[in-house]
C-alpha positions as CSV (number, residue, x, y, z in Angstrom):
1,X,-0.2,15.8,-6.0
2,X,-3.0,18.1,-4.8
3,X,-5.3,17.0,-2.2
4,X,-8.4,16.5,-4.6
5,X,-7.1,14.4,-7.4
6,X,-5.9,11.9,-4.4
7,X,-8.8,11.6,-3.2
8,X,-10.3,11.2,-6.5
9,X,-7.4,8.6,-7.3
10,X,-8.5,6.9,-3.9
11,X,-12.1,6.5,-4.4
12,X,-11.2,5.0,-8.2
13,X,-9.1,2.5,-6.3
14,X,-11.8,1.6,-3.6
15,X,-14.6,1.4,-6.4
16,X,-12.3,-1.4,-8.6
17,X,-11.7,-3.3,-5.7
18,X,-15.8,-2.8,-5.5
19,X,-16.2,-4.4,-9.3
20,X,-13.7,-7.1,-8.6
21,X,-15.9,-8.2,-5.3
22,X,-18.6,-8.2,-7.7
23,X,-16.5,-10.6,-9.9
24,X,-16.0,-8.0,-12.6
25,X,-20.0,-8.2,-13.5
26,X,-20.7,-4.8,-15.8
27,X,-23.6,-2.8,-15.2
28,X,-22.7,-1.5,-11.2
29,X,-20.2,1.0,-12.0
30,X,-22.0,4.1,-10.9
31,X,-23.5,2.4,-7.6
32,X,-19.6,0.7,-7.1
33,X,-18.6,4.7,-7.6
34,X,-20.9,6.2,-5.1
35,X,-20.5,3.5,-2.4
36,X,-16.5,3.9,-2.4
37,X,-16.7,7.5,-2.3
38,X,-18.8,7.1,1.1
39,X,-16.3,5.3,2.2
40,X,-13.5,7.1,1.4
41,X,-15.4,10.4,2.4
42,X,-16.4,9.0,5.9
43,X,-12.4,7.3,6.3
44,X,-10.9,11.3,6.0
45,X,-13.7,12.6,8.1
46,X,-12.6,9.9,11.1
47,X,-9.3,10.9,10.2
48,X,-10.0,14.8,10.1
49,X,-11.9,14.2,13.8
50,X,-8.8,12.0,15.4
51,X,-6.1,14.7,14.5
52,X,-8.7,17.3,15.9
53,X,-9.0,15.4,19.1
54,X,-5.0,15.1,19.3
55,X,-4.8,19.1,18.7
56,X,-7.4,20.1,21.6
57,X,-5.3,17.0,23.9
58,X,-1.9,19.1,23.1
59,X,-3.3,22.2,23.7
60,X,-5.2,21.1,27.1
61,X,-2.0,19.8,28.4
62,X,-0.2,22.8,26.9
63,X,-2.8,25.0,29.2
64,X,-2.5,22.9,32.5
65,X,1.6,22.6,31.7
66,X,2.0,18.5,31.9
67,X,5.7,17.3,30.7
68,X,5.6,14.6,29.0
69,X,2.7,12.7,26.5
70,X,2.3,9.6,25.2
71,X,0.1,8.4,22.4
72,X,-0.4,4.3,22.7
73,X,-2.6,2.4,21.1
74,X,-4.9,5.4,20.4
75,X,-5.1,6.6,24.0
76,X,-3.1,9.7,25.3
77,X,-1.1,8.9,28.9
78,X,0.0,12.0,30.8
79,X,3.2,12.3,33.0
């Protein structure tokens, strides 16, 4: 499945779950639609920053040669 039509499929999800908050009242469905893509758009854009982060961390240590790395609970430890 490309990359687009999940993300389409993900917002669709986001903005049902929307309508059923709403108790399935009509008349919302483009506002329901905009608000999930928002959040859907601003959940991969966290996402796309917290790899980023972990690349430049990995190639930091890679510079300054540390051995070993550990990833808990969000945080990076270095040996």
């Amino acid at each position: 499945m490309n990359k687009k039509k999940s993300i389409h499929d993900e917002i669709a999800r986001v903005a049902y779950e929307l309508y059923e908050r709403r108790d399935r009242a009509n008349g919302s469905e483009l506002k329901d639609w905009l608000e999930a893509e928002k959040m859907v758009m601003q959940r991969h854009e966290r996402h796309a920053k917290e790899i980023e982060h972990e690349v430049d961390v990995i190639k930091q240590q890679a510079k300054e040669g540390f051995r070993k790395t550990d990833k808990i609970g969000g945080r990076v430890y270095r040996d």
